[in-house]
N, C-alpha and C positions, 0 to 999 in steps of 0.2 A: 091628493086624496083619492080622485077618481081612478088615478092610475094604480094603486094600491088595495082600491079595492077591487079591481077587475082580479089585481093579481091574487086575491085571498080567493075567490069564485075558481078562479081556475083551478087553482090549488084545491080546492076542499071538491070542487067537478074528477080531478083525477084521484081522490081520496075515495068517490063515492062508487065509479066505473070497478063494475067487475073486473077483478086480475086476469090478464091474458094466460090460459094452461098453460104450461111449457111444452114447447116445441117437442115433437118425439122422435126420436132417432135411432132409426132402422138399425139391426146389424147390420155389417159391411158385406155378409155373405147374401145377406136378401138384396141389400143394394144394388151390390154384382150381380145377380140373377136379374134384375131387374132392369137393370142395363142391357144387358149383352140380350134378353128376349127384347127391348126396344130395338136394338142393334141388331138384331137379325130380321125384324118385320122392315126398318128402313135400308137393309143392304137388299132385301128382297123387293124393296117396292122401286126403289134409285137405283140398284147397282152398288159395288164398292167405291169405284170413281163418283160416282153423282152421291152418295151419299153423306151429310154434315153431320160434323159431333151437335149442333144447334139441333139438327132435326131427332137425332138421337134421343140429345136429352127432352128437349118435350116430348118427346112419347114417353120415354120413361116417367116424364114428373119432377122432373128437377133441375138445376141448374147447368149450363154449360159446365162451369168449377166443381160441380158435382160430378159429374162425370172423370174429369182431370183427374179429381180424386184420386181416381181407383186405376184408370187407361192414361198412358202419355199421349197415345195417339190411336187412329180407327185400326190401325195392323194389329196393335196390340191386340183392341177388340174383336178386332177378327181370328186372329191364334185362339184367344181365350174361348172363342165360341167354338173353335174347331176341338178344343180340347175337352171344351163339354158335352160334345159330341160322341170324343172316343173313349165315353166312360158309359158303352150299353149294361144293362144287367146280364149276365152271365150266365151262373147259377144260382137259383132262386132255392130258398128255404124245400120244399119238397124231392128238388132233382137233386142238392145236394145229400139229402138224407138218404135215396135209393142208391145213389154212387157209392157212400161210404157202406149200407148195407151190400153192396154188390161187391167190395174190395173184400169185407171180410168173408164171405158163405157164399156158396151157388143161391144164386137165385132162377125161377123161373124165366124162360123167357119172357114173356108179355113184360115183364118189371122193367129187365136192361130195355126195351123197347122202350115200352111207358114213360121213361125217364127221356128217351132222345127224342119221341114226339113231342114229349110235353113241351121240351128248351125249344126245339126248334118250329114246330107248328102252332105253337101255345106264345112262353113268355117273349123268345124273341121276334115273333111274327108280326107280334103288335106294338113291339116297341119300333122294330123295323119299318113298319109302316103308318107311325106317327107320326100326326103334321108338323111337330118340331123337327121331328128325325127329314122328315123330307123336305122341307124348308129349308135343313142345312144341304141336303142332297143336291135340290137346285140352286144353290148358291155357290158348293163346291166346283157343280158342272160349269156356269157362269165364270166362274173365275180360275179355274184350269189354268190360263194360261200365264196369266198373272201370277198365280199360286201355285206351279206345280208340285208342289213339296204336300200343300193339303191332302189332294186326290190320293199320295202315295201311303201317308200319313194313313187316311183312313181305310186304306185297302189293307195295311199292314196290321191295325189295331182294333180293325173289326171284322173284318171276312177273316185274315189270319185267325183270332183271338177265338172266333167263333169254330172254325175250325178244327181249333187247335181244341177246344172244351169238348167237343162234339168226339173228337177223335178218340179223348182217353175213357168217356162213355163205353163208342163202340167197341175198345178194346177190352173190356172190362167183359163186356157179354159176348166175346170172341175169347177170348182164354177162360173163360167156364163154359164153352162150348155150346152158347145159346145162343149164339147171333153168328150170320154168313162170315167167313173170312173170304170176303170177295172183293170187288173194285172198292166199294165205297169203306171199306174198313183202312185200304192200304191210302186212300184218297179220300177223305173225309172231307175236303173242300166240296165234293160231288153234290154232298149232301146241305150243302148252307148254297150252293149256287142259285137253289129256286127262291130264297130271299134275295140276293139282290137283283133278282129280274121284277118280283113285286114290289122291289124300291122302285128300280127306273118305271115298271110299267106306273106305277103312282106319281111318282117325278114328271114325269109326261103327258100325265092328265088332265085338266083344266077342271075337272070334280071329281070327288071324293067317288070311291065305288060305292054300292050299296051294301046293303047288309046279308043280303041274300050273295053278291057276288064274292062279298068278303070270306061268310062261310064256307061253299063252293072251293074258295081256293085253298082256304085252310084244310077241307074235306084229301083234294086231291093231292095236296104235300104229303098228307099221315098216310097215304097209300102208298105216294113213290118212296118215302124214307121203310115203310114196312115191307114192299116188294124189292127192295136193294138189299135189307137187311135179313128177312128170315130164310129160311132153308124153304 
C-alpha cells in the first residue's frame, strides 16, 4: 500500500511540474559559424597542434558530437575557416551601380575615382582590417609551414580578387579618358598593396590602432590611389 501510494505522489508530482520547452535548434549554418568563430579564437589562443575539438566545442556551447556533426576532424575546420576567409566583399551596392553607370556613358572624373576609393579606402579597408580578418591573418602566418597551400590560397583569392575588381574599375575610367593610363592602371596590384601592409602592420600589433590613426591612414591611401590615378 505504502509503496503504491508513493507511486501515485510521484505520478501526479510529474503531472503537476511545468513541461520542459523544447529544446531549440539552431540552423546548421549558425551552427557552423559558430564553431569555426570558437575554432578560430582556440587555434589562436593554442595553436593548431595544441588546439582540442573538447576545447572547441566549449567555447562554442556545445557538445564534442556537436561539433562531429558538422567537421570530421580540426583540418576540416581549419580549410572551412580559411574558406570563409576568402569570401571578402568586393563590390558593394554603390561601387557596383557607378561601374555599370561608367560602362554604359562617360562619366566625370571624380565618379570612376570616387568609385575605386570608395572599394579600396572605404569597404575593403575595413574589412581588411577586421579583427576576424586578422585573426585569420595571424593564424595563416603561424601555420605557413604546416599549411602552405593556405598562404597561397589567400594571396590568390584576395589580393588577386581584389586586384583583379580594382583593375576593371580603373580601365573603365582609362578608356573614357578620365583616369591616368599609367603604372597603376597596367598593374593594378600597385594599388591594393597598401592593404596588405595595414593587414601585417595590424597582424603585428599587440593593440588595436586608434581612431585617429585609423583615419590618418585611410586619409593617406585616397591620396596615393588619386596621385597614381589622375592626370
Amino acid at each position: 500500500m505504502r509503496n503504491r501510494n508513493g507511486n501515485e505522489r510521484a505520478a501526479a508530482a510529474r503531472h503537476e511540474a511545468p513541461a520542459r520547452p523544447p529544446r531549440c535548434r539552431l540552423p546548421a549554418d549558425i551552427r557552423i559559424n559558430q564553431i569555426l568563430d570558437a575554432a578560430l579564437a582556440e587555434f589562436s589562443a593554442s595553436g593548431f597542434a595544441g588546439a582540442r575539438i573538447d576545447d572547441i566545442a566549449a567555447r562554442a556551447g556545445m557538445s564534442k558530437g556537436g561539433v562531429y556533426t558538422h567537421f570530421g576532424s580540426k583540418d576540416e575546420i581549419f580549410e572551412a575557416l580559411l574558406e570563409r576567409a576568402l569570401m571578402p566583399p568586393l563590390l558593394g551596392a554603390p561601387n557596383a551601380a557607378r561601374a555599370a553607370r561608367a560602362s554604359a556613358a562617360p562619366v566625370p572624373a571624380f565618379e570612376s575615382l570616387a568609385a575605386i576609393v570608395d572599394l579600396l579606402a572605404g569597404d575593403l579597408y575595413t574589412w581588411s582590417t577586421s579583427e576576424p580578418v586578422i585573426a585569420m591573418l595571424r593564424l595563416l602566418i603561424a601555420e605557413s609551414r604546416r599549411a602552405p597551400h593556405a598562404a597561397e590560397r589567400w594571396r590568390k583569392h584576395v589580393e588577386h580578387a581584389f586586384a583583379t575588381a580594382v583593375g576593371r574599375l580603373v580601365r573603365q575610367g582609362v578608356d573614357a579618358g578620365e583616369l591616368r593610363d599609367g603604372i597603376a592602371a597596367r598593374t593594378p596590384l600597385l594599388l591594393v598593396a597598401p592593404l596588405t601592409q595595414a593587414c601585417l602592420r595590424r597582424a603585428l600589433r599587440a593593440a588595436p590602432p586608434s581612431r585617429r590613426e585609423v583615419a590618418a591612414s585611410r586619409r593617406d591611401y585616397a591620396r596615393f590611389i588619386e596621385e597614381l590615378l589622375t592626370r
